[in-house]
MITI-964025 format. One record per residue (C-alpha): residue in one letter; x, y, z. Coordinates in steps of 0.25 Angstrom, whole numbers, padded with zeros to 4 digits, always signed. Layout:
aXYZ;...
END
This chain:
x-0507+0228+0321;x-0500+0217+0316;x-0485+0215+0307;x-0482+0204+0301;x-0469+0201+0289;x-0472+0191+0279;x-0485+0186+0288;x-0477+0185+0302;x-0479+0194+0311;x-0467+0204+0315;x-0475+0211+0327;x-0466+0212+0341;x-0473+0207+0355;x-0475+0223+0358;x-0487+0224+0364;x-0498+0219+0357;x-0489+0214+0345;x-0494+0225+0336;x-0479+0232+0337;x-0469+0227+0325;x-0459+0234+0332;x-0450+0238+0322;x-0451+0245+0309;x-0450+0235+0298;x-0445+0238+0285;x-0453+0241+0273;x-0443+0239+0263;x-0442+0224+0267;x-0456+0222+0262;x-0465+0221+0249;x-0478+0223+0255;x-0487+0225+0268;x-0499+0219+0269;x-0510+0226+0278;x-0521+0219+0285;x-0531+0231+0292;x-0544+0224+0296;x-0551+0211+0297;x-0538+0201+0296;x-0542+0187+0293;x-0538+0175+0304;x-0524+0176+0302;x-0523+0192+0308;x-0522+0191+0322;x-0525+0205+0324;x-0536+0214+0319;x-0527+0228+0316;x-0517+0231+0304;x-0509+0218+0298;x-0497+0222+0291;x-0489+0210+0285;x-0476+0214+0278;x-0472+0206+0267;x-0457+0205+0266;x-0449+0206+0251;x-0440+0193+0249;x-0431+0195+0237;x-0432+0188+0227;x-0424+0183+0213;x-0419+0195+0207;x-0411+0207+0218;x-0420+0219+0221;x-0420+0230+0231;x-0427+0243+0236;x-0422+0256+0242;x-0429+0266+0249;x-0425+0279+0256;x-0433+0287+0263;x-0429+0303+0270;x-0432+0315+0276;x-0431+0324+0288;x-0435+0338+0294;x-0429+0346+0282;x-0440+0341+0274;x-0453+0341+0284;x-0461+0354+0287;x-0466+0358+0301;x-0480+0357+0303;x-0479+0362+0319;x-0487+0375+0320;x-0489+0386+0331;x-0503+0378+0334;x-0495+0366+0339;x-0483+0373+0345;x-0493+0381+0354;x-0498+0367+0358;x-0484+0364+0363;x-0477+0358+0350;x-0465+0363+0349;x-0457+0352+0342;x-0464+0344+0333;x-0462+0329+0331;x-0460+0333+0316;x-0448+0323+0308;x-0434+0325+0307;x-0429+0314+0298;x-0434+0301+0292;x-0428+0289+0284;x-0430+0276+0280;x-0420+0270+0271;x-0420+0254+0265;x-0417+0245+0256;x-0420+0232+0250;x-0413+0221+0243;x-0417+0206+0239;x-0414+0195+0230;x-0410+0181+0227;x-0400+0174+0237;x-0404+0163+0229;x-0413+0164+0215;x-0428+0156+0218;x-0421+0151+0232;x-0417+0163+0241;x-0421+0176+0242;x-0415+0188+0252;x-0422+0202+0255;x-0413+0213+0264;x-0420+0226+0266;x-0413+0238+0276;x-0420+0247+0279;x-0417+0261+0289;x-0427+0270+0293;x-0428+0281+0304;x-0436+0295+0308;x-0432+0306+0317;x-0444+0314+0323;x-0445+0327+0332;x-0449+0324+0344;x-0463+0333+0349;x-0457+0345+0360;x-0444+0337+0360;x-0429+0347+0360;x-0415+0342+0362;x-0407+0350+0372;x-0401+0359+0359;x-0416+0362+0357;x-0418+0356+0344;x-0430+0345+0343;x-0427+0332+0347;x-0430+0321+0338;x-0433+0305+0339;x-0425+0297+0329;x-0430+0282+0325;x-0420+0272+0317;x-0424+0262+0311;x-0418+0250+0306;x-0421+0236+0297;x-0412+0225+0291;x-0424+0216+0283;x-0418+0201+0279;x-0426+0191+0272;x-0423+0178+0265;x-0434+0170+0255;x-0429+0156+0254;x-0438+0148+0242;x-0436+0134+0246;x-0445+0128+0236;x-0456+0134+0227;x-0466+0131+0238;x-0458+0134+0252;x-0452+0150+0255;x-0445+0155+0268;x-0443+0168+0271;x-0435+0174+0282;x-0433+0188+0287;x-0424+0196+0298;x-0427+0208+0301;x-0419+0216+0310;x-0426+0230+0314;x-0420+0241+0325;x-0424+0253+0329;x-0420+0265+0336;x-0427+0276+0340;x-0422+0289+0349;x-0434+0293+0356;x-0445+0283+0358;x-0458+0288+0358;x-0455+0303+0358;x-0465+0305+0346;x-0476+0303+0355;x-0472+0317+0361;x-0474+0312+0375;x-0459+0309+0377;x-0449+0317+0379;x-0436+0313+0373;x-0429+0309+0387;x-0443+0301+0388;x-0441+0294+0375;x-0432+0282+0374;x-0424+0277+0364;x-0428+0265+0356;x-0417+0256+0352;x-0424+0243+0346;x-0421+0231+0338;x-0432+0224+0330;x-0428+0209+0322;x-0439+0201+0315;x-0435+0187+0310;x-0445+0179+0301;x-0446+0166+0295;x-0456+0162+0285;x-0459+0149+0275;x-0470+0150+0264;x-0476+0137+0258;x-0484+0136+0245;x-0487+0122+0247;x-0497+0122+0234;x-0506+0134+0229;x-0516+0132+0238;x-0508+0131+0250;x-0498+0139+0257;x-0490+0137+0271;x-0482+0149+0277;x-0473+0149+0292;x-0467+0160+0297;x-0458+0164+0310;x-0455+0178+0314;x-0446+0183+0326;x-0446+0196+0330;x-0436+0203+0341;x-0440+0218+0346;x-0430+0223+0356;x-0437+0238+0358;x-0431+0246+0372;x-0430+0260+0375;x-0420+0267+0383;x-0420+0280+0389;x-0413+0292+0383;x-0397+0293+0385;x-0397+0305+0393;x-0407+0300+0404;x-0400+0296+0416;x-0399+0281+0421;x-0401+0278+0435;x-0389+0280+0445;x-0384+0278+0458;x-0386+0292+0462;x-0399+0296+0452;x-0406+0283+0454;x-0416+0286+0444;x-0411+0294+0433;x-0419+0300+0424;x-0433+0294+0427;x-0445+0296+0417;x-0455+0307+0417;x-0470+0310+0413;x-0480+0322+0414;x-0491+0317+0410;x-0498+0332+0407;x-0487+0335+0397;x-0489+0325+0385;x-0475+0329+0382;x-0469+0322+0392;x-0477+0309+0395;x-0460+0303+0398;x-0450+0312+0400;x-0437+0312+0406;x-0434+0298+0402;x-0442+0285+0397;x-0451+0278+0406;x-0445+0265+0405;x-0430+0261+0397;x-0436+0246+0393;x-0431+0235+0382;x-0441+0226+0377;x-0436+0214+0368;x-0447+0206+0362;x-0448+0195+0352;x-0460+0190+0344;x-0460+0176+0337;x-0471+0173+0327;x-0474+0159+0319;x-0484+0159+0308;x-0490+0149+0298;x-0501+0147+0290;x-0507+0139+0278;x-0515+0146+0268;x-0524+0136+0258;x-0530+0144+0247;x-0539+0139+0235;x-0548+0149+0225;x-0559+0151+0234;x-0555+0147+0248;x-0542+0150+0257;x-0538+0145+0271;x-0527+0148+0279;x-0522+0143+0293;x-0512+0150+0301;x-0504+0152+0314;x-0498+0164+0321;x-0490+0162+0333;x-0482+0173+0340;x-0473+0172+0353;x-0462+0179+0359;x-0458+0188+0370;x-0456+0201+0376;x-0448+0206+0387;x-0449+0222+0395;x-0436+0228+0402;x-0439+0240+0409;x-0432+0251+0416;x-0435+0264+0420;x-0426+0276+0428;x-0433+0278+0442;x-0444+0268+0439;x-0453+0277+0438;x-0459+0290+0428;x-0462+0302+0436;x-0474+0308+0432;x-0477+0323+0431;x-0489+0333+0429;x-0485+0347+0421;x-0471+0343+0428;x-0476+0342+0442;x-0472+0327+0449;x-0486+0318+0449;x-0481+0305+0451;x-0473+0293+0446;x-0475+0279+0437;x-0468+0269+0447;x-0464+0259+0436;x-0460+0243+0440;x-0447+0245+0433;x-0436+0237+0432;x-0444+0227+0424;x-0440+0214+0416;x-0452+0207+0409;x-0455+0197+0397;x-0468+0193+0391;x-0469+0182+0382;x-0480+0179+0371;x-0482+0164+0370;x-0492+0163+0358;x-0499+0172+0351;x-0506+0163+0342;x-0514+0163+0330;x-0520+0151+0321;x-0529+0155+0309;x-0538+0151+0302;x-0543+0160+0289;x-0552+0156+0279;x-0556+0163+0265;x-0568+0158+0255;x-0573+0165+0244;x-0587+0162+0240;x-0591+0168+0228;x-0591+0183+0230;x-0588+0180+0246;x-0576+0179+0251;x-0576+0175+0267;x-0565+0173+0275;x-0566+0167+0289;x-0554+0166+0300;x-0551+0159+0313;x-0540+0162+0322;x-0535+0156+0337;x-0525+0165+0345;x-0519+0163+0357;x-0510+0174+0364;x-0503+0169+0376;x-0490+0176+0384;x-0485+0175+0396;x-0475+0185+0404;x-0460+0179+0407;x-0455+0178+0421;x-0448+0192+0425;x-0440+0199+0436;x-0434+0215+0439;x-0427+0220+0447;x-0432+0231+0458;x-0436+0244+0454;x-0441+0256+0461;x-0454+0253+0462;x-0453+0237+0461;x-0445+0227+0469;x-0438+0216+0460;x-0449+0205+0453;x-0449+0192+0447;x-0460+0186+0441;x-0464+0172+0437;x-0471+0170+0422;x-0486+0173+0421;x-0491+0164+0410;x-0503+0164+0400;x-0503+0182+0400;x-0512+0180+0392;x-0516+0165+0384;x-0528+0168+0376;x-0533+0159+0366;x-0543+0164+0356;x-0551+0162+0342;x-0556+0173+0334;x-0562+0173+0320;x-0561+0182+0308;x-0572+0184+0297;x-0571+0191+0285;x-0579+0191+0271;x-0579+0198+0259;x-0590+0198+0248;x-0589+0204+0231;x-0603+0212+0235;x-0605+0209+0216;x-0595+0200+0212;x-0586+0209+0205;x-0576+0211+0214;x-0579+0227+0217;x-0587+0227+0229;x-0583+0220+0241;x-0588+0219+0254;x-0578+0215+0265;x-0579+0211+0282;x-0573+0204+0292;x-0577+0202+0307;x-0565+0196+0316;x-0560+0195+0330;x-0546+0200+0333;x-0538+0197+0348;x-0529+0209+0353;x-0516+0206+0348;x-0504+0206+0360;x-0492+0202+0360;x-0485+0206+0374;x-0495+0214+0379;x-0504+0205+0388;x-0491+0197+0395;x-0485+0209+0397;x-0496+0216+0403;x-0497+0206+0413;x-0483+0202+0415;x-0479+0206+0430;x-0466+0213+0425;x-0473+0223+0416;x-0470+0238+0416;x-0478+0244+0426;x-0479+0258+0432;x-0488+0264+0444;x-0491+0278+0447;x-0487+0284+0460;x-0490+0300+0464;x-0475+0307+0464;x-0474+0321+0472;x-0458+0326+0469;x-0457+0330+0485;x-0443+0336+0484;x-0447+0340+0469;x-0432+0332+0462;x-0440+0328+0452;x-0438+0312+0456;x-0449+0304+0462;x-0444+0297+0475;x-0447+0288+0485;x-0447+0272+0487;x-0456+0262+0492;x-0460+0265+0507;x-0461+0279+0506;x-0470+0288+0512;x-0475+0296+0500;x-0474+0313+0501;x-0463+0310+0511;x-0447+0313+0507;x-0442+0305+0497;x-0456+0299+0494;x-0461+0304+0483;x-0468+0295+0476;x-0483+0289+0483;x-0480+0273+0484;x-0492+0271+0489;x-0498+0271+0475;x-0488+0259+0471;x-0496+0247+0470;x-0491+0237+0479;x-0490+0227+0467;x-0481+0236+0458;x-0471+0229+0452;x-0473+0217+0460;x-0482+0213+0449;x-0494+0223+0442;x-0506+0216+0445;x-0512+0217+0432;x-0518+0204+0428;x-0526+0199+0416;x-0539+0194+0419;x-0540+0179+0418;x-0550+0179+0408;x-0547+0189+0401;x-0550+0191+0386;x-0540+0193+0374;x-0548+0206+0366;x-0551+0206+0354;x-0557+0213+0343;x-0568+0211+0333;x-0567+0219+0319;x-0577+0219+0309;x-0575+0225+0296;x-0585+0228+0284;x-0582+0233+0270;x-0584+0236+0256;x-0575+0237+0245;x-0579+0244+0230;x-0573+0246+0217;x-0580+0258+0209;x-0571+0258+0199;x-0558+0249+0194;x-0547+0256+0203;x-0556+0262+0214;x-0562+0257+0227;x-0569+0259+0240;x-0569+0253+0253;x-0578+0255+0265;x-0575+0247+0279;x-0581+0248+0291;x-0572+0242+0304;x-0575+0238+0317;x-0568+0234+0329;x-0574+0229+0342;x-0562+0226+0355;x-0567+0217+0364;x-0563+0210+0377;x-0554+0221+0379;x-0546+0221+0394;x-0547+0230+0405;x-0539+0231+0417;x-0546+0232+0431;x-0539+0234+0444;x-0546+0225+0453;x-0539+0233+0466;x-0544+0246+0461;x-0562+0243+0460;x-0568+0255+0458;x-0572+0257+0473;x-0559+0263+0474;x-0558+0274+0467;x-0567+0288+0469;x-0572+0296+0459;x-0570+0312+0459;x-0574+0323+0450;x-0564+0332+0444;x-0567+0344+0435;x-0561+0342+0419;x-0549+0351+0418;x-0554+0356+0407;x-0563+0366+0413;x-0575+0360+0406;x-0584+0357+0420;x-0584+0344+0417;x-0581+0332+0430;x-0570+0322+0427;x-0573+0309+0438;x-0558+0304+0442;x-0556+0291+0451;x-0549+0292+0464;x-0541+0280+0468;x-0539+0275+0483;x-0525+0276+0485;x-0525+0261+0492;x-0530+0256+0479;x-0517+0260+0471;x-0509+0250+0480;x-0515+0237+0473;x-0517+0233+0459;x-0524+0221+0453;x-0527+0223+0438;x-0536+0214+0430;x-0537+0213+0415;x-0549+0209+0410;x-0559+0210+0397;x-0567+0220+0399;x-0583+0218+0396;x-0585+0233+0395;x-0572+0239+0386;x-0575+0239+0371;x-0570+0246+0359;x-0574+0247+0346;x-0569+0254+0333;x-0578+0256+0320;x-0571+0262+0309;x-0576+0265+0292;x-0566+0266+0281;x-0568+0268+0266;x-0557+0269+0257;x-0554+0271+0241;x-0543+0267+0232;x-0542+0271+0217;x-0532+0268+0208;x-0532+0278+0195;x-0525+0279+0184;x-0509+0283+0183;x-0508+0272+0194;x-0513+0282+0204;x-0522+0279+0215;x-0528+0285+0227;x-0534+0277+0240;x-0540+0280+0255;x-0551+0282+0263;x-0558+0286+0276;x-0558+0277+0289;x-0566+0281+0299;x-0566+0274+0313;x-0569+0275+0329;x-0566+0267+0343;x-0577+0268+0353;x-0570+0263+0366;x-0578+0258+0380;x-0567+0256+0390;x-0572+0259+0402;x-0567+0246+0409;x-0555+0251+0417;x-0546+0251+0428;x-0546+0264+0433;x-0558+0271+0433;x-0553+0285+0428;x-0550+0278+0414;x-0564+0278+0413;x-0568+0291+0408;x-0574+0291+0395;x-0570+0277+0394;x-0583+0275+0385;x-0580+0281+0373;x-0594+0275+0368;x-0599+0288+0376;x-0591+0297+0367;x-0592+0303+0352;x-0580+0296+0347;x-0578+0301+0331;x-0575+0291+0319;x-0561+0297+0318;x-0558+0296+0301;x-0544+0294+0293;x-0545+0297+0279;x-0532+0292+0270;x-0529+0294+0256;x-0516+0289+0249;x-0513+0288+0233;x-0505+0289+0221;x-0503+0297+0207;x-0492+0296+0197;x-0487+0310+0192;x-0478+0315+0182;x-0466+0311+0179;x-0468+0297+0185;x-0470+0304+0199;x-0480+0297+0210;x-0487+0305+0221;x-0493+0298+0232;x-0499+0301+0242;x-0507+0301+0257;x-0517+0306+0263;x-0522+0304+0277;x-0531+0312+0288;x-0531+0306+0301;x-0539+0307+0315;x-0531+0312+0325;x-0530+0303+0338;x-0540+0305+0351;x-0535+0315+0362;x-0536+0310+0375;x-0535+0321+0384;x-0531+0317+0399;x-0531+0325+0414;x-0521+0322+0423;x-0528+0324+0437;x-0517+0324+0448;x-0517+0320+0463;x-0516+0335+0466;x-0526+0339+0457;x-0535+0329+0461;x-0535+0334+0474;x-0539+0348+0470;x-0550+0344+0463;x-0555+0333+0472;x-0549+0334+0485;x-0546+0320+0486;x-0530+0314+0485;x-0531+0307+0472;x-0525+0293+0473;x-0519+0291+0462;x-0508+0298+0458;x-0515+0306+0447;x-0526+0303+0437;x-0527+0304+0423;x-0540+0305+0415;x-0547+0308+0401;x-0552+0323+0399;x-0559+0322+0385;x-0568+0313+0380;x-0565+0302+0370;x-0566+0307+0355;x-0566+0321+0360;x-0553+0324+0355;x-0542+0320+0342;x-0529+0324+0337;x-0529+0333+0324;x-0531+0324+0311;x-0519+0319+0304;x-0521+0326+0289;x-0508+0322+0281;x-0504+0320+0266;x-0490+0314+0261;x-0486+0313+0248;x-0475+0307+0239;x-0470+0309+0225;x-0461+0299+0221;x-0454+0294+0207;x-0451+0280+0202;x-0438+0281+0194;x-0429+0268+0186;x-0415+0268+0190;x-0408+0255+0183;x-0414+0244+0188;x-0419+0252+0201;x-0436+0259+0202;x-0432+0270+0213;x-0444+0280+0218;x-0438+0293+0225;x-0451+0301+0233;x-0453+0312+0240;x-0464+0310+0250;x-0472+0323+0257;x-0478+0319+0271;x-0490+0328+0278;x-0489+0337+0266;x-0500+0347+0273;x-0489+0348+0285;x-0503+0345+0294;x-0499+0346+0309;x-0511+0337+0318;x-0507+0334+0330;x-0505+0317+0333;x-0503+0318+0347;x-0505+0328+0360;x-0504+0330+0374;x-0518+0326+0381;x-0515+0328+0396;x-0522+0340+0401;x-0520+0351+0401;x-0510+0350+0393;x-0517+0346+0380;x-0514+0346+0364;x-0501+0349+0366;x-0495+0341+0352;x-0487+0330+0353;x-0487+0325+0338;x-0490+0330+0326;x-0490+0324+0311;x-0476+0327+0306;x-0475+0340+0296;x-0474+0340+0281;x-0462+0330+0276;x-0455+0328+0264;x-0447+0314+0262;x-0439+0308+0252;x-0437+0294+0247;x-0434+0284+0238;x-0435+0270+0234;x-0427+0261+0224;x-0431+0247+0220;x-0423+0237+0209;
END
């Protein structure tokens, strides 16, 4: 995905530079454009494109309002005895919700200088799946949400604009992540982050044919999360305090006890744009450059250094992390220069484009103090992580099939690059967060895993197997990117036709594909296949069947070399079907939607470690076209009223169910000592298993009324008027399976209003 305002992208350095952030506000803008498929040159990526288009002000004052509420009292309950017996017994159902803003603008200066201000506050407080507080009541997660919009429009002649805009975005948030149900509240941190976008932008019609734009764009996202206030800091006499936990049968309490890591992560993202577009009747051209650059920096701190990890509450082992770390990764270009063309010849319209990128980053020289399981580090700047240079070429045509504008048949064919942002410097970086599993056995059963390097393990105070510690921890993961490797990419192809049967109605059938290529693969040079064994093991299940797990020699897990390279085996491929209607009736009603239909076939069987493998073909399996049906629309009523509404139904998500097989257990079923510290593998086969589907209504009633100078529109909006209950997510470890760990939010009435003059 990709955000931009006004044509400049807003997007952080987060990963792969898909995450905004920050939640923008809407009130500050008049229109969002959406791009879904088959972008010309000038999209770098081939996903959703949203560009916000910012209001300005103008020569006459003007405003809007709007005010949105509503909380428990006026939501229905949609758990049943069904989902309590499955072990929900707090549903993550809604306890209040607002969004209140503004908007004002006018002249500073009549045909010269215009300002916009819009505030805008918004929150929502959820229940929190199987959560209490100590009184007993159900906890809740509360996020705030925060914007101050500020824009100036400067007219300095009738051919040259320049707009500016600051935007100054925080966000709170009490317990980060708990909707997932896997988090406890201990195990959740708060969020307490502060999001600023500053941009820049000049507009030049040099003549009506030709238009010049330039744009600059800063964006600051400081995002940290710090443990709860009641969990205990490291002391003198408790040296770790409280340390974060995992059971990783009980999806409820994937981390417990407190967060895994307290971190800060400042980041800025700096973009430069500009382009000349040349149009005449027939013919249009434009030219353009992108250009993104910043920074982002990691601080990591954890109690302990460590999770401890638990099976149905019994000690298994622990993550040793590399903790205290201090890292920075810096993006030095990621580049775009465009070209796109667009003839129209006769009923053929044909549009060409040409594009050069060029992502390079490097990691900054860091250094950390010594932790548990690391001595002190410093290391020196590793240049060119990566420094690809690429061309790719976009095609797309569209042709009047008979010349009277009612039939059109529509494709396009182009090769997108993965997008990243922080995600290739950081991987390689040698400070990067980093964590290896040991084998833990609680000897004088404290609950606290002990020992320190040295130690003989199963002896007192060594309860932790360091043998298992790779001699490079910490020192520097020996992951390294292979030095031809590939930037991937992607080829999407789309074909479609368009039809009007009647003035007012029309359909639309598409058919999408999607082919990833030169996609990476990490292999462990150290680990060749010759050193693991295989083993049979029955499926817990009890169905007869024989599951082959691998066992490791313990020698091998002292040393690591990892290699990232393009695999020539891995592929994926999506093909997908869409037809849609529109129909616009009398009475300014109208009604639209459709059916899309679409599937992934994955082969990844290119992997490091050998029990990844299993059912790594999914070309073997029957995977199902998974189908979403959508219908919205609108009807005047009596009385001047308007009911709208929406209609969705939903595939629910794959279920991958997963078996835990233990160092003890291993030794039951095999008689050999297993060396790993545990194994994890798939039980079902892929496109076995889906979440229920997602059947919901919402509907709104709402009334324009004239108030003086003033239009205002109060409404009263119904969400999931069936009170449908699927599940979204559940536990998949076996045998505890199916327990519910989201469900769609019950039956909900809100209120709201907005004003305009």
């Amino acid at each position: 995905m990709a955000l931009q305002v006004d044509g400049i992208s807003v997007a952080s350095l987060q990963t792969t530079g898909s995450v905004a952030g920050a939640g923008h506000n809407q009130e500050a803008y008049q229109e969002m454009s959406y791009q879904v498929v088959a972008g010309s040159a000038e999209s770098q990526s081939g996903g959703v494109l949203i560009n916000m288009i910012p209001k300005q002000g103008g020569n006459r004052f003007s405003g809007t309002g709007v005010a949105v509420y509503t909380n428990d009292g006026l939501a229905s309950q949609n758990n049943d005895d069904d989902l309590r017996a499955r072990g929900l017994t707090v549903a993550p159902s809604l306890k209040r919700l607002y969004d209140y803003s503004a908007g004002f603008g006018g002249p500073l200066r009549r045909d010269r200088l215009w300002f916009f201000f819009s505030p805008r506050r918004w929150g929502v407080s959820n229940f929190v799946t199987n959560q209490v507080l100590p009184d007993g009541s159900p906890a809740f997660d509360h996020t705030d949400l925060k914007a101050h919009t500020s824009r100036l429009t400067l007219q300095l002649n009738k051919s040259n604009k320049l707009t500016g805009m600051f935007d100054p975005l925080p966000r709170y948030r009490q317990y980060f992540l708990s909707e997932t149900g896997t988090r406890t509240l201990s195990g959740s941190g708060i969020q307490d982050q502060f999001t600023g976008i500053m941009q820049l932008k000049w507009t030049s019609t040099v003549t009506n044919k030709l238009l010049l734009e330039a744009g600059f764009s800063r964006g600051f996202m400081g995002f940290n999360i710090k443990s709860q206030p009641d969990r205990k800091k490291p002391t003198a006499t408790d040296p770790f305090g409280d340390v974060s936990k995992s059971d990783i049968a009980v999806s409820g309490l994937t981390i417990y006890n407190n967060v895994v890591t307290e971190f800060d992560q400042p980041k800025v993202a700096k973009n430069v744009v500009a382009s000349a577009l040349y149009v005449t009747g027939t013919h249009s051209f434009k030219v353009g450059l992108q250009y993104k650059f910043g920074w982002i920096k990691n601080e990591h701190t954890q109690n302990g250094n460590m999770v401890q990890v638990y099976n149905n509450g019994q000690p298994l082992q622990i993550r040793a992390y590399n903790t205290p770390i201090s890292s920075r990764s810096d993006l030095e270009a990621d580049l775009g220069i465009y070209l796109q063309d667009s003839w129209k010849l006769n009923r053929l319209t044909f549009n060409p484009g040409l594009r050069f990128e060029q992502f390079k980053a490097r990691s900054s020289a860091a250094s950390a103090a010594a932790g548990r399981f690391v001595a002190a580090r410093h290391f020196d700047a590793i240049p060119n992580l990566p420094n690809f240079r690429n061309w790719v070429t976009r095609l797309g045509a569209a042709y009047d099939v008979f010349g009277d504008g009612r039939t059109g048949l529509k494709g396009s064919v182009g090769r997108y690059l993965q997008q990243d942002a922080s995600t290739f410097p950081e991987r390689y970086n040698p400070m990067v967060l980093t964590f290896a599993t040991l084998a833990w056995t609680d000897l004088n059963r404290d609950d606290l895993a002990q020992g320190e390097f040295g130690c003989t393990y199963l002896t007192a105070g060594c309860e932790i197997n360091f043998a298992q510690l790779p001699r490079t921890f910490g020192a520097r993961r020996n992951r390294n990117p292979d030095p031809e490797l590939k930037r991937p990419y992607q080829l999407l192809y789309n074909l479609g036709v368009t039809h009007e049967l009647r003035p007012g109605l029309g359909v639309a059938v598409n058919y999408y594909r999607r082919d990833f290529r030169d996609i990476t693969f990490t292999t462990d040079l150290a680990k060749p296949l010759s050193v693991y064994t295989p083993f049979s093991i029955p499926d817990p299940r009890g169905n007869g069947a024989m599951i082959t797990t691998y066992n490791i020699q313990p020698s091998a897990l002292a040393t690591l070399n990892e290699l990232d390279t393009t695999s020539a085996n891995n592929r994926v491929q999506y093909d997908g079907f869409d037809v849609t209607m529109s129909a616009r009736l009398a009475n300014s009603a109208f009604v639209s939607g459709g059916m899309s239909s679409g599937r992934t076939i994955s082969s990844t069987c290119d992997v490091t470690d050998p029990n990844q493998g299993r059912f790594c073909d999914e070309a073997d399996f029957s995977i199902p076209f998974l189908v979403t049906f959508k219908m919205s629309g609108s009807y005047p009523l009596p009385y001047g009223l308007r009911l709208s509404g929406v209609f969705q139904s939903l595939p629910g998500d794959e279920v991958i169910q997963t078996y835990l097989v233990t160092a003890a257990s291993f030794r039951t079923l095999t008689g050999a000592t297993l060396g790993q510290s545990s194994l994890n593998l798939r039980l079902n086969e892929p496109g076995s298993d889906y979440l229920d589907r997602v059947n919901q209504l919402d509907v709104t009633i709402g009334k324009v009324l004239t108030v003086g100078k003033a239009r205002v529109t109060p409404e009263i909006s119904l969400f999931n008027a069936f009170n449908a209950n699927p599940v979204l997510a559940e536990s998949t470890a076996y045998p505890r399976v199916g327990m519910p760990l989201r469900i769609l939010s019950g039956r909900l009435v809100r209120f709201g209003v907005q004003m305009r003059f």
